[in-house]
C-alpha positions in Angstrom: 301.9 192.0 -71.5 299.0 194.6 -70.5 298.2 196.9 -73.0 299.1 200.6 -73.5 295.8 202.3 -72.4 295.8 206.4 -73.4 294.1 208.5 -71.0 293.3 212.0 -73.2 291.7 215.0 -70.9 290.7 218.5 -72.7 291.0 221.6 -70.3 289.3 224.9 -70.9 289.8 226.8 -67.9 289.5 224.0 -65.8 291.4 224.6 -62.8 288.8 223.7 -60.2 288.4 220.1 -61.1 291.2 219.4 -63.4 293.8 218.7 -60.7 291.9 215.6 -58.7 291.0 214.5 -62.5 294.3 213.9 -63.3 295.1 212.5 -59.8 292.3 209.5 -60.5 294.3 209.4 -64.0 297.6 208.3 -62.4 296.3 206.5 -59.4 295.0 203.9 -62.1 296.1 200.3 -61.1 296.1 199.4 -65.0 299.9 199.9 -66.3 300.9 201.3 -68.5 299.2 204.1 -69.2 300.0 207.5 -71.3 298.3 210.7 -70.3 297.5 213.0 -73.2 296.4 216.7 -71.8 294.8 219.1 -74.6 294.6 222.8 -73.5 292.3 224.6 -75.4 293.7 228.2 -74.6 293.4 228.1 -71.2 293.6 231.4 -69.4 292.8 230.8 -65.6 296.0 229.3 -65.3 295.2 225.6 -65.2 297.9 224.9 -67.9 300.5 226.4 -66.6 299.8 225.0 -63.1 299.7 220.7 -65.0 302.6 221.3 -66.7 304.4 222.3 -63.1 302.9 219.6 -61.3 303.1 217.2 -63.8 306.6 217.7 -65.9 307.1 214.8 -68.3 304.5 212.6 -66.8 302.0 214.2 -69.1 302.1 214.9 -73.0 300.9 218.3 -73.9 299.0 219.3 -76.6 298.0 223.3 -76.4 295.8 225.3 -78.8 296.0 229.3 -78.6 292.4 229.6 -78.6 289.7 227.5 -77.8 288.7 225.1 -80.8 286.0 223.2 -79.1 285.5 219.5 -78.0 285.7 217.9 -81.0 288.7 219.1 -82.7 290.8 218.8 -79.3 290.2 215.3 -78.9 290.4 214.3 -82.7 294.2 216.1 -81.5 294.6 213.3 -79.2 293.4 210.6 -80.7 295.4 211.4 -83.5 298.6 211.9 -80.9 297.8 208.4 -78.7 300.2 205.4 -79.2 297.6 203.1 -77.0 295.8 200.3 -78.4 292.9 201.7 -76.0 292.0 205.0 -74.6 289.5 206.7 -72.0 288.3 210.1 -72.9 288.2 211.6 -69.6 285.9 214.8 -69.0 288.5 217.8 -66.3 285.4 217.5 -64.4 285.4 213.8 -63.7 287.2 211.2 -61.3 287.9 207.3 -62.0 288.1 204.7 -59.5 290.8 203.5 -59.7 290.2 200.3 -60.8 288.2 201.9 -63.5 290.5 200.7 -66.6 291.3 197.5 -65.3 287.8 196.1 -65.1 286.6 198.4 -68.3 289.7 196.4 -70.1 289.1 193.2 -69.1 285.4 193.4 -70.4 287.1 194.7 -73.4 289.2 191.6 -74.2 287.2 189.5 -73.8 285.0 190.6 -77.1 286.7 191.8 -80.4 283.4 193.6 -81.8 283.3 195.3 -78.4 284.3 199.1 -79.5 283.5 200.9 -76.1 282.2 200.0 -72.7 280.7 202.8 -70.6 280.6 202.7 -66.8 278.4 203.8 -63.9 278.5 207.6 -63.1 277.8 209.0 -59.4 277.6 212.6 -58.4 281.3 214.6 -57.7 279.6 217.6 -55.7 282.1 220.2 -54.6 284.6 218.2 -52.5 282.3 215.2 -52.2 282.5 212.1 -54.3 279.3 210.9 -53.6 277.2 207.8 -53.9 274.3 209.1 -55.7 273.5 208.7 -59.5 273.8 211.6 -61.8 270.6 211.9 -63.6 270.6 210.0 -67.2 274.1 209.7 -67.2 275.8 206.1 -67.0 273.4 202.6 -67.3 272.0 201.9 -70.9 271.5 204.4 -73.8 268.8 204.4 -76.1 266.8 207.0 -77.8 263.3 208.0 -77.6 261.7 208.1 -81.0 261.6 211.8 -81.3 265.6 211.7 -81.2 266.2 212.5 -77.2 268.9 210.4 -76.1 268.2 208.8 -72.5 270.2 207.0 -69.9 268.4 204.7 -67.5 271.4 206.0 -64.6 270.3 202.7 -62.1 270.6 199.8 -64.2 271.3 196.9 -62.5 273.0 194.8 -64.7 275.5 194.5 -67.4 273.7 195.1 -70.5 274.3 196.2 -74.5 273.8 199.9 -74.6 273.8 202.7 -77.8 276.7 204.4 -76.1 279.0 204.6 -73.4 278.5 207.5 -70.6 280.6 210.3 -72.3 282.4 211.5 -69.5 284.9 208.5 -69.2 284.3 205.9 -72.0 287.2 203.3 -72.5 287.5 203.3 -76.6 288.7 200.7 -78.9 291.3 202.5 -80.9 290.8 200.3 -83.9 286.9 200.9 -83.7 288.1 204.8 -84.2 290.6 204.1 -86.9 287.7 202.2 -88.5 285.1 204.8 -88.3 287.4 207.5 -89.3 288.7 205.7 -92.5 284.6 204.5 -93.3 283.2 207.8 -92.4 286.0 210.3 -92.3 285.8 211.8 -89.1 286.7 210.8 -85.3 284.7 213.2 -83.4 283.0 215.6 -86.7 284.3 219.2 -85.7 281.0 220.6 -86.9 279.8 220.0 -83.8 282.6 222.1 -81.6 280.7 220.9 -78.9 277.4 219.4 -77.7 275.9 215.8 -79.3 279.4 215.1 -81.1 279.2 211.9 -78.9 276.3 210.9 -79.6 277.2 211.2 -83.4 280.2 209.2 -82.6 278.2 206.1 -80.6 275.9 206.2 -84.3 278.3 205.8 -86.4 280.1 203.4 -84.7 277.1 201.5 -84.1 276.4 201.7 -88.1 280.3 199.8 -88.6 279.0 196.9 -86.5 280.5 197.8 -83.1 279.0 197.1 -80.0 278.9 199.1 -76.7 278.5 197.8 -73.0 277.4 198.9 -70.0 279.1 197.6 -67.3 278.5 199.0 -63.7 281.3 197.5 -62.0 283.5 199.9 -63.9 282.5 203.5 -62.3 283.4 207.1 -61.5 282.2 210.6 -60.8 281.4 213.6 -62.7 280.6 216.9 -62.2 278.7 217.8 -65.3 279.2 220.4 -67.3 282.5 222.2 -65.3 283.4 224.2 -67.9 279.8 226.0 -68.2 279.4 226.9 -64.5 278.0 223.5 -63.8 274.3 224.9 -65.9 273.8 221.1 -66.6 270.1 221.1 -68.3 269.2 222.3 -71.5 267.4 225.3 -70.9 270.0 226.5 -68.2 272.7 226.9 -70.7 273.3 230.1 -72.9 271.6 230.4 -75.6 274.6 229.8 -78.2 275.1 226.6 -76.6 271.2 226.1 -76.6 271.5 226.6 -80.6 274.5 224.4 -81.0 272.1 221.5 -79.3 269.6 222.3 -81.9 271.4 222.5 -84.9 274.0 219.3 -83.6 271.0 217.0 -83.5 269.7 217.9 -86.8 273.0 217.1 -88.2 273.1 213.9 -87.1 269.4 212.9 -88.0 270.3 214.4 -91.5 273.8 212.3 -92.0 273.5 209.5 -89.8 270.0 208.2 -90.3 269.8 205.4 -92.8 266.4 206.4 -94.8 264.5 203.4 -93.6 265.2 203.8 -90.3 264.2 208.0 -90.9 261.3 206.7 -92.4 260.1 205.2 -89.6 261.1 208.0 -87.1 259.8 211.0 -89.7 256.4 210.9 -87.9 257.6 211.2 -84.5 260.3 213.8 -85.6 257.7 215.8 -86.8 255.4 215.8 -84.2 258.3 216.9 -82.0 259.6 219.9 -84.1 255.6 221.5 -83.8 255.4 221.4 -80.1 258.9 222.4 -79.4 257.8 226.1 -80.1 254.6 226.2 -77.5 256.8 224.0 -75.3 259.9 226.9 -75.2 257.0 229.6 -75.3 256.4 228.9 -72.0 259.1 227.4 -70.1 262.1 229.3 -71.9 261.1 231.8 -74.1 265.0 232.6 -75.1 265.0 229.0 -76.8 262.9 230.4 -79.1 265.8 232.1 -80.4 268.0 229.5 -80.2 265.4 226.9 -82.4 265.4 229.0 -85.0 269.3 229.9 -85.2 269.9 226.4 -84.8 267.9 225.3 -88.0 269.4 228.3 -89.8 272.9 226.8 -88.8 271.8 223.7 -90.3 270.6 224.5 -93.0 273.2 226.7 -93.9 275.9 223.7 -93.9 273.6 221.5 -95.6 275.9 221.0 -98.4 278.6 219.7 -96.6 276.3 217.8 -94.1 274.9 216.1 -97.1 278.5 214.9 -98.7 279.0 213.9 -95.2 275.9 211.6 -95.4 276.5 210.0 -98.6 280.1 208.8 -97.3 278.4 207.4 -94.0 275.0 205.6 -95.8 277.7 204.5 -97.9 279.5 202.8 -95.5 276.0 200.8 -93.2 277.1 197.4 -91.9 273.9 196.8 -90.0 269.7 196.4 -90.8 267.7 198.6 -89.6 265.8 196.6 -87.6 269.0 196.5 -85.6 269.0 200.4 -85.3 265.2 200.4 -84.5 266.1 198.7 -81.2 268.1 201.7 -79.5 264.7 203.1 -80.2 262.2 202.7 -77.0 260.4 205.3 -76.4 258.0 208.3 -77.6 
């Protein structure tokens, strides 16, 4: 008997893409399936308009106002009866073979906590045939903590993480990071990186990720900000979010040997990042220094957050030091 996969969207005003989301949800050839829908105080009418299209087919969660990323899918994954489950962006479409192949890959290797797939370009009506930019193919870091995605990898291959906008999750590799490290997605975040501190933990517990391109969709990227999909395009909260979110995770999910031999690189990259906002977004500026004043101001509970996680390593750090390639 296949097993119960749960497909969990979260909608914030997501009425342009959120309907032809869903559609690639339920045109899935994998059965069965459960569709978990999380509105986060939606007020374009996007809930309104799932729940009359939809009826029963769907399981609702709704939130009067809008608690971020994080705690809305931490609500589903806390609601999903599936022994697997894809966390699919409202501004992304599967092919609908998507779970079936993502599954099988799955199955066939118990340490095997997600598998990302390809990701092409969903441009207005089009689902095209281009690459989105780092998004999709294999993760690793660049040794001053930037997160990359080589988008036209050619092969299969082990990978930090899966391409956030439609990974297929083990749910026992989230039961086990939650119990080790006491978060799902860590709702400090709200939103911005909290994947990326998801893929490190779960890569401290000794589970693997895969990239595997003949599982594959289309994204938008970024819907629910206007589609500003770089850095410095987005508002300057959101710019200060990125800042402070990455600090958090190099402060709590570092093991010290491995910080060690970052801490020159890290350091190097904090001095230039001023002359480098100076002059190609002055308004980061702003946003630097906010963010580190964020993070240090929940330093207390980042650290208790950090001893829980060190606490709980099942891997060197010469395994760690490999998702690390580049300067």
């Amino acid at each position: 008997m296949n097993p119960l996969v749960t497909i969990a969207v979260v909608n914030w005003n997501g009425e342009q893409y959120i309907h032809r989301c869903l559609e690639s949800a339920f045109a899935q050839t994998h059965r069965p399936i459960e569709v978990i829908v999380v509105d986060n105080g939606s007020t374009d009418g996007s809930r309104e308009k799932i729940k009359a299209r939809y009826g029963t087919a769907c399981r609702y969660i709704d939130n009067a106002d809008n608690r971020g990323y994080s705690p809305a899918m931490n609500q589903a994954i806390e609601a999903a009866t599936g022994e697997f489950m894809v966390q699919l962006n409202s501004d992304a479409y599967l092919q609908e073979d998507f779970i079936a192949v993502s599954l099988a890959k799955m199955l066939s290797e118990p340490r095997l906590g997600a598998v990302g797939g390809r990701v092409f370009q969903w441009d207005g009506d089009h689902l095209t045939d281009v690459l989105r930019k780092a998004e999709g193919g294999r993760y690793y870091f660049r040794k001053r903590f930037q997160v990359r995605a080589y988008e036209s990898e050619p092969r299969e291959t082990t990978s930090f993480g899966p391409a956030s906008c439609f990974p297929l999750l083990r749910m026992s590799m989230l039961k086990d990071v939650f119990d080790a490290t006491g978060d799902y997605f860590d709702p400090i975040f709200f939103a911005g990186w909290e994947d990326n501190d998801l893929w490190f933990r779960m890569q401290l517990r000794g589970w693997s990720c895969v990239f595997l391109p003949a599982a594959y969709g289309w994204h938008v990227g970024s819907g629910a900000a206007a589609g500003n999909t770089t850095f410095l395009t987005k508002s300057v909260q959101y710019r200060t979010r990125i800042v402070r979110n990455r600090l958090i995770i190099i402060a709590k999910d570092l093991p010290l040997a491995l910080l060690a031999r970052l801490l020159p690189y890290l350091v190097v990259a904090e001095v230039l990042m001023l002359p480098y906002f100076l002059i190609r977004s002055p308004s980061s500026i702003r946003a630097f220094f906010d963010g580190w004043r964020q993070f240090l101001g929940q330093w207390r509970s980042v650290w208790q957050k950090r001893r829980r996680i060190q606490g709980a390593v099942k891997v060197s750090t010469d395994y760690l030091w490999g998702f690390f390639e580049e300067i």
